[in-house]
N, C-alpha and C positions, 0 to 999 in steps of 0.2 A: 756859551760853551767854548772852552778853547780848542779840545781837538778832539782827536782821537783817543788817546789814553783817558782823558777824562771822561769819556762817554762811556769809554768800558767801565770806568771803577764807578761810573753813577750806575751804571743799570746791576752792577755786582750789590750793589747796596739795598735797592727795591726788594719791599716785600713779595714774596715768592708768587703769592696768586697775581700777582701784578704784574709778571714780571717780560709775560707778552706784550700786554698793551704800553709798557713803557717802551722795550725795546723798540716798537712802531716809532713813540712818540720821539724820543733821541736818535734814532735812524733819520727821521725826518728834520728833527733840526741842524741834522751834522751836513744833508743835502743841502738844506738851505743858505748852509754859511760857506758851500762850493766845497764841499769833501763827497765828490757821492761816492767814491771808493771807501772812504771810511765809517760810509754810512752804506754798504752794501756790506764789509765788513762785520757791522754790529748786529745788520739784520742776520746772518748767517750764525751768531754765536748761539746756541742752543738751551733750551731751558733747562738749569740745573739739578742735580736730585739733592732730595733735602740734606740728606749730610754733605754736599760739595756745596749749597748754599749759607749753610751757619757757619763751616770753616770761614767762611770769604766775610761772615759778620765779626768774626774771633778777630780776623786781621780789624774791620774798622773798628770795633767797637769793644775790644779790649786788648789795647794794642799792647801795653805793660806784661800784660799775661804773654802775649804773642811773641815779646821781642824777650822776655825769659827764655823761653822753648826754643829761639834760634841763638841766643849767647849760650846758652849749657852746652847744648848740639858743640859747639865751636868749642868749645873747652872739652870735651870727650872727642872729638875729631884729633886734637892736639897732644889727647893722649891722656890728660887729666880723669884720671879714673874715681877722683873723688866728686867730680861733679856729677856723677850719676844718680846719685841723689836727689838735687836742686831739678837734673832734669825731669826723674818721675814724677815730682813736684809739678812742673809746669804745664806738664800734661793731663796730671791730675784737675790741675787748677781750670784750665782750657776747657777738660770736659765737661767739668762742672759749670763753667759758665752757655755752654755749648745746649745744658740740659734745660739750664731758665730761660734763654734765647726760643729753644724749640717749644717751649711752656708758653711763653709771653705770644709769642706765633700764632698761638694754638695747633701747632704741631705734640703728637703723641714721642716725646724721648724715649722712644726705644732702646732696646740693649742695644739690638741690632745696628742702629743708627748709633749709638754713641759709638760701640765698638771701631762703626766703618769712619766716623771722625778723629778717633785718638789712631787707626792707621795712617789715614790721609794726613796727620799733622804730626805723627812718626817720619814721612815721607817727606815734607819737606824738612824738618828737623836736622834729614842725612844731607839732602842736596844743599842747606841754608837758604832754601828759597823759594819763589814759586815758579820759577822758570822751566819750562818757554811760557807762560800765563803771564803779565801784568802784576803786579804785585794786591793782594786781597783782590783778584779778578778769576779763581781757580774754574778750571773750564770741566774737570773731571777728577774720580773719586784716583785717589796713586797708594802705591804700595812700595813700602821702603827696599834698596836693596838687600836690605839685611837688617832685620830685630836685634837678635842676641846684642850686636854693639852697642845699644841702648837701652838694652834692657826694657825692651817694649814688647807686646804680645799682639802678634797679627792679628789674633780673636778666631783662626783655625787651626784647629789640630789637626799639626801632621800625622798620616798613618803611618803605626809602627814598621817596621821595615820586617819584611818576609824570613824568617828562620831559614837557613840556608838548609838546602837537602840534603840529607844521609847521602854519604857516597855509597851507587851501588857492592853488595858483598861480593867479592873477586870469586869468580870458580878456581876451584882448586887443579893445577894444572894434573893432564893426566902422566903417567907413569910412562917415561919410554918403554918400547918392547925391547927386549935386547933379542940377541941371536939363540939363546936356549928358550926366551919364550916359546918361538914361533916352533923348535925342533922339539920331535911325540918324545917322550922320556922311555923308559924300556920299562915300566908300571901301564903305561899308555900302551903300548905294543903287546906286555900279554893280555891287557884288560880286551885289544881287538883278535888278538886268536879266539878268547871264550866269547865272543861275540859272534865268529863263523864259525868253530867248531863246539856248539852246546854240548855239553855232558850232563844227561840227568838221568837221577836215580830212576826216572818214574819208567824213562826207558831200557834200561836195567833188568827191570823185574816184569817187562811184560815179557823181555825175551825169556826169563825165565821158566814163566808159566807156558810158555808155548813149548820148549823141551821137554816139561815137565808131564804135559800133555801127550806129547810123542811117545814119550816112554810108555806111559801106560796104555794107551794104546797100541803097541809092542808085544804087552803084555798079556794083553785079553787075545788076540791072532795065535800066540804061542798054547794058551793056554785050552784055544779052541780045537 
């Protein structure tokens, strides 16, 4: 083994169930050749999830397809907007290969996992690479800074964005008083005379019946 780099892209490569007990086993040989820093290194690299594993197969083992997906990236980086084409192409391509990979594995290809592979190889597509990782040594699943310039689909839907709120309805402002409000009008001032001085018929006619009364009673004394 020559060193370190080569240690990582050997244990990138081990089939997945395997991929503890190699690490031991190339940790161990990287000590023995007087690296134990870069064999304490490889023991600390962590065991991959299946879509960050097939990616790093894409790289060794269909590297044609792989170095498509990074020459288009570069030609739409450049502004080439007819290569966007050739690029969904090689993603296409990628995934497809990504799906007999996980078959031959006997891994189940999932949506889900192809999905989070054609993000992860959107991701380096934008950056050209796999940095800060070794190259086909990817240590974690990445997300591009941006789809749309690729015309790639992150595999979530964003939520629609909230309808902005009715502005509340203004009160209507109220009416200044002016100086005749506030003063009684002279319809006001007689309406408060008949307010203290009542005038009713009903009183009227009972004085009536009481003179009325008088009198005849006047008249029975005389007549006695």
């Amino acid at each position: 083994m020559a060193g370190f780099e080569d240690a990582v892209a050997e244990l990138a490569q081990v089939p997945l169930p395997q991929f503890v007990d190699e690490r031991k086993r190339i940790a161990g040989e990287l000590k023995a050749a007087g690296d134990a820093a870069g064999a304490k290194q490889v023991l600390a690299r962590k065991r991959p999830t299946i879509s960050v594993w097939v990616v790093n197969q894409l790289y060794w083992h269909a590297r044609d397809a792989f170095e498509d997906l990074l020459a288009t990236a570069e030609r739409l980086r450049k502004g080439d907007l007819k290569a966007s084409g050739a690029h969904r192409d090689a993603i296409a391509k990628l995934r497809a290969r990504a799906k007999t990979m996980l078959e031959d594995a006997g891994n189940a290809p999932t949506e889900s996992t192809l999905r989070r592979v054609a993000t992860t190889l959107a991701a380096i597509a934008v950056t050209g690479g796999f940095d800060p990782d070794p190259p086909g040594a990817l240590s974690e699943d990445r997300d591009p800074p941006g789809f749309a310039a690729f015309g790639i689909a992150s595999g979530s839907d964003e939520p629609a964005a909230p309808a902005p709120a009715k502005p509340a309805a203004k009160a209507k402002p109220e009416k200044a008083k002016t100086k005749d409000d506030d003063e009684p009008t002279k319809a006001d001032d007689e309406d408060d005379k008949k307010a203290k001085h009542p005038k009713s018929d009903d009183t009227d006619d009972l004085a009536k019946a009481r003179a009325k009364r008088a009198r005849e009673a006047e008249s029975a004394k005389a007549r006695e």
